[in-house]
N, C-alpha and C positions, 0 to 999 in steps of 0.2 A: 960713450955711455948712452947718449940719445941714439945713437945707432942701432944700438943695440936691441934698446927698448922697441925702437920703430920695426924692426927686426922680427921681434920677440912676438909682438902685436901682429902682424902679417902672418905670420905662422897659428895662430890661435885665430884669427880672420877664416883662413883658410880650413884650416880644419873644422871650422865652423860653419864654415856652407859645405863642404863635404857631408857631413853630416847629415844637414838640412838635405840635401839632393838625394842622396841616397835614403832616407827615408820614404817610402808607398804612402799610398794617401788612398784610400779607399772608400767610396759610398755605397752600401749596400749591396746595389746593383753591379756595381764594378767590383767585388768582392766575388758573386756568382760567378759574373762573367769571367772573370780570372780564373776560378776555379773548373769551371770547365773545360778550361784549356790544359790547364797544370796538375789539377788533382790526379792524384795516380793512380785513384781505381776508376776514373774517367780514363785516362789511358790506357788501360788495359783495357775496358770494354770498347775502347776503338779498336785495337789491335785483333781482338777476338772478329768485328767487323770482319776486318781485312783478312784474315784465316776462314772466315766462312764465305769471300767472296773468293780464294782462291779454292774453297773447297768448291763450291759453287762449279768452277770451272774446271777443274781433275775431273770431274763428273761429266761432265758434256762432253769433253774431250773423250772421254770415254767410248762414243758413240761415236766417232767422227774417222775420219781412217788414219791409220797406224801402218807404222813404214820401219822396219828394221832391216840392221844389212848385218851381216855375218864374215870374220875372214881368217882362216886358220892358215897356219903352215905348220909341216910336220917334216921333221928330219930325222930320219934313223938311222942312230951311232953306230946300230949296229942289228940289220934287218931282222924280222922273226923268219924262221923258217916253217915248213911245212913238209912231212914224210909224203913221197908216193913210189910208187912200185919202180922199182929198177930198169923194168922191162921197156916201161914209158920212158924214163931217163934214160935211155941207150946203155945201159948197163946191167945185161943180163945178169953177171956175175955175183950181182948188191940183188939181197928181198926187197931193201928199200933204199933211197937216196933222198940229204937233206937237200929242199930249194927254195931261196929265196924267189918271194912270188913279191910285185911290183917295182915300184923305184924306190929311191932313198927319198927322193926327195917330192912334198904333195900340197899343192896350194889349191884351197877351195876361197868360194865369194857367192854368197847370197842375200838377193832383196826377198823381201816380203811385205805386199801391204796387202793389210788384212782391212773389213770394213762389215761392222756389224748390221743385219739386213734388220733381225726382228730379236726384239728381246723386252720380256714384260720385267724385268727388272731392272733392266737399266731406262726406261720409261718413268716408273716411281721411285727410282734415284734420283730423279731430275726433280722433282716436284718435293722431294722431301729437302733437296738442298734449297730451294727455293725459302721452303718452311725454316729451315736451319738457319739459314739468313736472317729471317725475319725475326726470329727467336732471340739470334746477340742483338740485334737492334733493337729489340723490348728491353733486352738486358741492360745497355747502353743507357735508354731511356728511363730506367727504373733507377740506374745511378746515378744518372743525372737527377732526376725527382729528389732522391737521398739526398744528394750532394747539397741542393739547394736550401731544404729542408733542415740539415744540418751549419751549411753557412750562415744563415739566416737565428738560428736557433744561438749558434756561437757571439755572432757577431753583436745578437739584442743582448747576450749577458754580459759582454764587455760593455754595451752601452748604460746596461742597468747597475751593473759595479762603478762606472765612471758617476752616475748620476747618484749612487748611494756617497759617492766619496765626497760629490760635493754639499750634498747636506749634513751628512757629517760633520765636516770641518767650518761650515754654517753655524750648526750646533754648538760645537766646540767653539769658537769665536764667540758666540754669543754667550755661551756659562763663561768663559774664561773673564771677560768684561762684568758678568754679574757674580763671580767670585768674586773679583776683584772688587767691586761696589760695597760685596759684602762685608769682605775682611775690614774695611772702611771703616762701615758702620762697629763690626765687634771693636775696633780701636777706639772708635768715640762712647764705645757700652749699648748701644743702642739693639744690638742686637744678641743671643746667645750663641756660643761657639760651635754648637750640636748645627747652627745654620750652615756654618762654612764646614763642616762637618759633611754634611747632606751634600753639599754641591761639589764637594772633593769624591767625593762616592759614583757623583753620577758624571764628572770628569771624567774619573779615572774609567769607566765603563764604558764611554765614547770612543777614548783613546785607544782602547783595546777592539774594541769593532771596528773601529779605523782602519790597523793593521787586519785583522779578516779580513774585509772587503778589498784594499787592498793587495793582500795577496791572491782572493777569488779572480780578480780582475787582470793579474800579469795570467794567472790560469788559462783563464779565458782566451786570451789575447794570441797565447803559446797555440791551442788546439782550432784558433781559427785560421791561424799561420800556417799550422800542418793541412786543413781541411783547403785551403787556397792554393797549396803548393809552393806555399814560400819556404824559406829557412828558417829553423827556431831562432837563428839568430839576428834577422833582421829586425828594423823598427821598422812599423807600421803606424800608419794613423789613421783613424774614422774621420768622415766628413760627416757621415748622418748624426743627428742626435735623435735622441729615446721621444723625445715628445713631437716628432717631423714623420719616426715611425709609426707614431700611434696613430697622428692621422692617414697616414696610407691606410693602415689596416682597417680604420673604421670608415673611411670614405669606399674604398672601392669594393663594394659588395658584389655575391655573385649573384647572378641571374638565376632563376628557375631551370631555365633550360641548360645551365652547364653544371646544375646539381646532380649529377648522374654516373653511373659506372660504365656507360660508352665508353669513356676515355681514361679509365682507371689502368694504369698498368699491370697490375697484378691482377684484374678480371682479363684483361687482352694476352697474357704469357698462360693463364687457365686453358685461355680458347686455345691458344698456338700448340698446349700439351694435347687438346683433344686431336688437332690434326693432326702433327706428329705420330700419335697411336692408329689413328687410321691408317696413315700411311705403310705403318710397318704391318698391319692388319692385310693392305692391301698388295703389297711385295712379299707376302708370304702365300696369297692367292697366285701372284704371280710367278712363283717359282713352279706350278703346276702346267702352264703353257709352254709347248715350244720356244726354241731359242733357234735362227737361223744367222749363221755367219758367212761370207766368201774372202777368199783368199787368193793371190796371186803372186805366185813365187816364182825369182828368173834367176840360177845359178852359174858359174863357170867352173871348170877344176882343171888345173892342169901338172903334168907330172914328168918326171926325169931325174937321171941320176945324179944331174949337177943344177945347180940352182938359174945358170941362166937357159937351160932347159926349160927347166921347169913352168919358169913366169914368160917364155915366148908365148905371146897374145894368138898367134898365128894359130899355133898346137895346141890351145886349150880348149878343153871340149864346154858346149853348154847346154841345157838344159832349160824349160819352162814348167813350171804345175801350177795347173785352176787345180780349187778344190773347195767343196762345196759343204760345209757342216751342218747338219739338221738333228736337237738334239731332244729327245722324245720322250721327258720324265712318263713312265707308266707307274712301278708301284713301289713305295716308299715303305713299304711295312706301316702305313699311316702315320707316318712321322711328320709328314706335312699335314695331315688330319689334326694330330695333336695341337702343332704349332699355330694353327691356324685357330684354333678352338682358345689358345691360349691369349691369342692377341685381339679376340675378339671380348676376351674378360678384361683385359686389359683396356680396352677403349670403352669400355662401359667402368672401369674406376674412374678414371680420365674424365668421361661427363658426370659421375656423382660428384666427383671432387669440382669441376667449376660450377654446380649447383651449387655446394658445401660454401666454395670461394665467393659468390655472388651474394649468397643469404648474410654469409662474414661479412664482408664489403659494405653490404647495406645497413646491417646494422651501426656496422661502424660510421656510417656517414649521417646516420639518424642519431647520434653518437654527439659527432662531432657538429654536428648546426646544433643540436641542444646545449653544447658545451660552450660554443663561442655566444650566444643569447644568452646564455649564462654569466661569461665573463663581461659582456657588453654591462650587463645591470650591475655586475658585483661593479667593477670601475666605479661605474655613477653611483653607487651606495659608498664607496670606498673614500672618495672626492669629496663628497657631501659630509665625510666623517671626520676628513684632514681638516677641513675649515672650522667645522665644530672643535676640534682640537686645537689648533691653533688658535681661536678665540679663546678657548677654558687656560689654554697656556697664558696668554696675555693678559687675563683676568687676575692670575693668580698671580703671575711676577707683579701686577701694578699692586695688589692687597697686600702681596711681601713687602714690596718698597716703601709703603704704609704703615707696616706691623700689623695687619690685620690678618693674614693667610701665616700659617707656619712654615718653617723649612721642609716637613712633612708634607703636608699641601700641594707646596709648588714642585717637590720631588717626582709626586704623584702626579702631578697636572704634564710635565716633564717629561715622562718615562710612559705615558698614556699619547703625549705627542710623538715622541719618536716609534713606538709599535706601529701608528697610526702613517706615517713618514713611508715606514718601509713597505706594510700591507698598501698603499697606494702605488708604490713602485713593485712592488709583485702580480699587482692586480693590469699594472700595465705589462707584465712578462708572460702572464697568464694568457691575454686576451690577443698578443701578437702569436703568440705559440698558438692557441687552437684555431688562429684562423690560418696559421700556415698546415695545421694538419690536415684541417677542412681543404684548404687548396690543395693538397698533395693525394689527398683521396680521389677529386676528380680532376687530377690533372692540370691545373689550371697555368 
């Protein structure tokens, strides 16, 4: 039977740090950082990377010399023939006679390397892949911004659910202990039942916010799991707490000089659309110039009625060709008039739109510092409002315990602290959020 138990115990041990090991353990930063690796629309904007650097390269290649070889063989089951005059066949007698003209049997082989001399469009192929590149790379970079933006935004409202949960149950322990005081007194008469009435009311209303927050909080927990790339079903643990983030956010302010749309990614993917349209503005110029190619081709073929004829190296004839292509667009019906007029409207949308983008941008960022100056003061008005409440709270329970304050009173003193509880901890969700929008504007 002690065996058993000992037994019994070891296996619940064990599964017990199983447990424990296999839970993550995450601080903020190691949250991002996870996520940039794992997230999977970070993965996909690396991959697009890697497709614009292979495109990158099909394109130069392009320009570079090119080598094909060619190799047929032909056997005829059963030759075609061809009519000619009798007279030529030795056979006055016939107008015409059928004759098979070559062998059965015909092997050919050719090289060719070709090597482009002058071409204005494969010149602005090269430079718009350049631009293409650098394009998924903003895109990369814009997701990553998101990403962080969003991990950061997940992770404070598990933090602020964790932190509502424990005032809560603060709450709750402390009316539970002055219910309890109360009931006390209604047994000894001391007080009226409408009291234990009131505090049953505003239990039972704790209790039920409990469960809310609560379930807000596995929410949370679920969509910062997907945003990090873990499993919905793994546990996870924070190491930050809410009040270690608030001083990050309010300690590390930014500078003047990184207040700016230099580094805004959605002002830098604006710029990269205006190049982009020039480019193609200017590869449509380019289709109007000359194109100069050379080529040099070196064949063999050899022939016979039977196959080891045929491929005798000896008997096969060969052949060389230079050749020289020069190709002379003159008149298009103005189709390259058109198209050229067209990409020129085109890059003039392109720079209204990153004016359009730039004025957006900046308002937004004049936006966003009046908003975070905004939440820095609400905070501190917010703070200054808990204490005042907490004191009118305390006031009112000691005048209860007294008989001087009614079960109304302190309901009220109560239900004016906890509004005051949670607008403090919103005021802390508020002022991490627009300072991460602010950051996310310029980059930071």
């Amino acid at each position: 039977m002690k065996v058993y138990k000992i037994i019994t115990v070891l296996i619940v041990l064990i599964l017990f740090s199983v447990t424990i090991k296999a839970q993550d353990k995450f601080s903020l930063k190691e949250a991002i950082n996870y996520a940039k690796e794992h997230n999977r629309n970070i993965i996909i904007s690396q991959k697009d990377i890697e497709i614009a650097l292979k495109r990158k390269w099909e394109t130069t290649a392009e320009g570079l010399p090119q080598i094909n070889a060619n190799a047929t063989y032909n056997y005829w089951l059963k030759q075609q023939l061809s009519l000619i005059p009798g007279v030529v066949a030795q056979q006055p007698d016939k107008d015409f006679v059928p004759i098979a003209f070559g062998t059965k049997h015909n092997a050919n082989g050719t090289i060719t390397i070709k090597q482009k001399v002058f071409d204005g469009s494969y010149l602005v192929a090269l430079q718009s892949a350049k631009v293409f590149l650098e394009i998924s790379k903003n895109q990369k970079e814009k997701s990553l911004t998101k990403i962080k933006e969003q991990v950061t935004l997940a992770f404070v409202n598990v933090l602020v659910a964790k932190k509502a949960t424990a005032i809560t149950n603060q709450n709750i322990n402390n009316l539970k202990k002055n219910l309890y005081e109360t009931k006390e007194m209604l047994l000894n008469g001391l007080v009226e039942e409408e009291n234990v009435e009131q505090l049953e009311i505003t239990l039972g209303e704790l209790q039920n916010n409990l469960i809310s927050i609560e379930y807000q909080k596995e929410v949370a927990k679920d969509l910062l799991k997907v945003l990090i790339g873990k499993d919905i079903n793994t546990s996870i643990q924070l190491t930050d707490n809410l009040e270690y983030l608030l001083s990050e956010y309010t300690s590390n302010t930014l500078n003047n000089s990184e207040i700016g749309l230099n580094n805004n990614i959605d002002f830098r993917i604006a710029q990269n659309k205006v190049k982009a349209k020039e480019l193609q503005l200017k590869l449509e110029k380019s289709k109007a110039l000359p194109s100069l190619d050379v080529s040099f081709q070196t064949a063999i073929a050899g022939y016979g009625n039977n196959l080891n004829a045929t491929l005798r190296t000896t008997d096969m004839l060969t052949s060389n060709l230079f050749l020289v292509n020069l190709n002379i667009p003159i008149f298009s019906s103005f189709k390259r008039s058109a198209s050229t007029k067209r990409k020129k409207i085109e890059v003039f949308q392109a720079k209204t739109a990153l004016k359009e983008t730039q004025q957006q941008l900046s308002l937004k960022l004049t936006q966003a510092k009046k908003a975070f100056d905004l939440a820095i003061k609400k905070l501190s008005t917010t703070k200054q409002n808990l204490d005042l409440s907490e004191r009118i709270a305390d006031k009112n329970q000691t005048k209860f315990n007294n008989g001087i304050a009614s079960s109304f009173e302190l309901r009220q003193a109560q239900t004016q602290l906890y509004a005051t509880q949670q607008a403090y901890i919103q005021a802390i969700q508020t002022l991490i959020s627009k300072k991460i929008e602010l950051e996310s504007l310029v980059n930071k």
